[in-house]
N, C-alpha and C positions, 0 to 999 in steps of 0.2 A: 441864511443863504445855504443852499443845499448842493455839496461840490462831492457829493458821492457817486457821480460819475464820472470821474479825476483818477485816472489811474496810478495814483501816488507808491511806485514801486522805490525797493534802495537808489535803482540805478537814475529815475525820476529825481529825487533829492538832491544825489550827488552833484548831477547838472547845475539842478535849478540853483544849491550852494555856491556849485563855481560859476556858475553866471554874475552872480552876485559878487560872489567875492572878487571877481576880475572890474566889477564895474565900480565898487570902493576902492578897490586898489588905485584903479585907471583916475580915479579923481581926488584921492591924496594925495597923487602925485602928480597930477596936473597943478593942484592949487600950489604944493611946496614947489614944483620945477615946472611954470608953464612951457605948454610945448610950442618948439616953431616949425616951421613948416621947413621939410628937406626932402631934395631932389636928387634922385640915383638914377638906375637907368627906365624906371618908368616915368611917362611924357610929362607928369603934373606929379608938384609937389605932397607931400601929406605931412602930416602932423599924426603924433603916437594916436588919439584915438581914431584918426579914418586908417591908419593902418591896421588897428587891432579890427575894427570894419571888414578891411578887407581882406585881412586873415580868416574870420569866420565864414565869408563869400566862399574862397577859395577852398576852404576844410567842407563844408559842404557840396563844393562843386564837385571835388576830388569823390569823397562818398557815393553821392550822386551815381556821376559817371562811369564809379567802379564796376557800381550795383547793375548799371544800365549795360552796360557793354561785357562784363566777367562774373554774370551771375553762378556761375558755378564756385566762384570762390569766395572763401569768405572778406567780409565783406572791410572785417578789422585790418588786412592785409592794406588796405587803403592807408591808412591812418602813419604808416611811415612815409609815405609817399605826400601826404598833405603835409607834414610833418617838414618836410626838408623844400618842398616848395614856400612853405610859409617861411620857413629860415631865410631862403635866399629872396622874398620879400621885404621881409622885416630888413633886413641888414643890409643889402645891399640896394632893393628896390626904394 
């Protein structure tokens, strides 16, 4: 199999590592602390993984939209601003 068109840079890695390591994570500790389903101030319940779901939604959305509407800056400036929206997801959503 020939994957030398795969732009395997450090920053490539990195990801592809914490991808990984969030989704062992996310299921060691499902199997020792099943999760259950809890409801904050969004309409429907969720469970730790469709939160961490929907955390990734929204860190991309944020990016996204930065890049769309404030191209002149950069683009990491985003990243505190997904940052505290996923907070006030995760915890209280």
């Amino acid at each position: 199999m020939d994957i030398s068109w795969m732009q395997w840079t450090p920053t490539t890695l990195y990801i592809f590592l914490g991808v990984v390591a969030t989704l062992t994570t996310m299921t060691v500790w499902d199997v020792v602390s099943p999760s259950r389903q809890r409801k904050g101030f969004l309409p429907f319940g969720f469970t730790r993984g469709e939160r961490l779901f929907l955390s990734v939604c929204i860190f991309l959305g944020t990016v996204i939209l930065w890049m769309a509407y404030l191209p002149d800056t950069n683009w990491l400036f985003a990243l505190p601003v997904a940052g505290i929206i996923i907070l006030i997801v995760v915890i209280w959503g």
